[in-house]
C-alpha positions in Angstrom: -83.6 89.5 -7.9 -84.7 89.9 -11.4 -88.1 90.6 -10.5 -87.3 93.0 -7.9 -85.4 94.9 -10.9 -88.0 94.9 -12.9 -90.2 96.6 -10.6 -87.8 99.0 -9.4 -87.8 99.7 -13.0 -91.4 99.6 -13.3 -91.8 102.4 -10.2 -89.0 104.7 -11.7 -89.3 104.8 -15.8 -93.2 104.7 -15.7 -94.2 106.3 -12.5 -96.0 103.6 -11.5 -96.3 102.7 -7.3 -94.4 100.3 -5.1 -96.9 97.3 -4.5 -95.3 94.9 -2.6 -98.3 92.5 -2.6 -97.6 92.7 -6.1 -94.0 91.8 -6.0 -93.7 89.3 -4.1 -96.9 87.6 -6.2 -94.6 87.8 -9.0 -91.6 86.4 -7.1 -93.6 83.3 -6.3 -94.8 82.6 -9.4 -91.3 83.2 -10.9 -90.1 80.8 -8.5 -92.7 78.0 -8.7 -92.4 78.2 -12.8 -88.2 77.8 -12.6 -88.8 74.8 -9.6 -91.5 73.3 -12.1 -89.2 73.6 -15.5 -86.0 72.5 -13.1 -87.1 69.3 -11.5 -90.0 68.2 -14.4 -93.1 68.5 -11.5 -96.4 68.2 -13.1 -98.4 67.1 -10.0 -98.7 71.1 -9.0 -99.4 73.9 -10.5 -98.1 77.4 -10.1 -101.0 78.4 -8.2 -100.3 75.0 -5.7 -96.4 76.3 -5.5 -97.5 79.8 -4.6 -100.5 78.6 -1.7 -98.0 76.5 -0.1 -93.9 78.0 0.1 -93.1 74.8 2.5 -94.6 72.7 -0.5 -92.1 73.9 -2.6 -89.2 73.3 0.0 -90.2 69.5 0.8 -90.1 68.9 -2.7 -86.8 69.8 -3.5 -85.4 68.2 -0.6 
């Protein structure tokens, strides 16, 4: 959510376009840092969490 926020932010204050490629790059990464921090994984790295979204799932399982 919070990244969504920023963005809407982003596209209203400073006239800047929607890019949802861009978004949902920045969820991912968002996501794979906090799963990373959370559960103390240093096998992957962000870019790893961000190719694979099952990866991500059968690791927190």
């Amino acid at each position: 959510m919070w990244s969504i926020w920023t963005s809407r932010n982003i596209v209203i204050f400073n006239n800047k376009p929607w890019e949802k490629a861009e978004v949902v790059d920045l969820i991912k990464t968002r996501l794979a840092l906090w799963i990373k921090g959370k559960y103390n994984i240093k096998d992957y790295s962000v870019e790893d969490f961000k190719r694979s979204v099952d990866g991500i799932r059968k690791i927190c399982i």
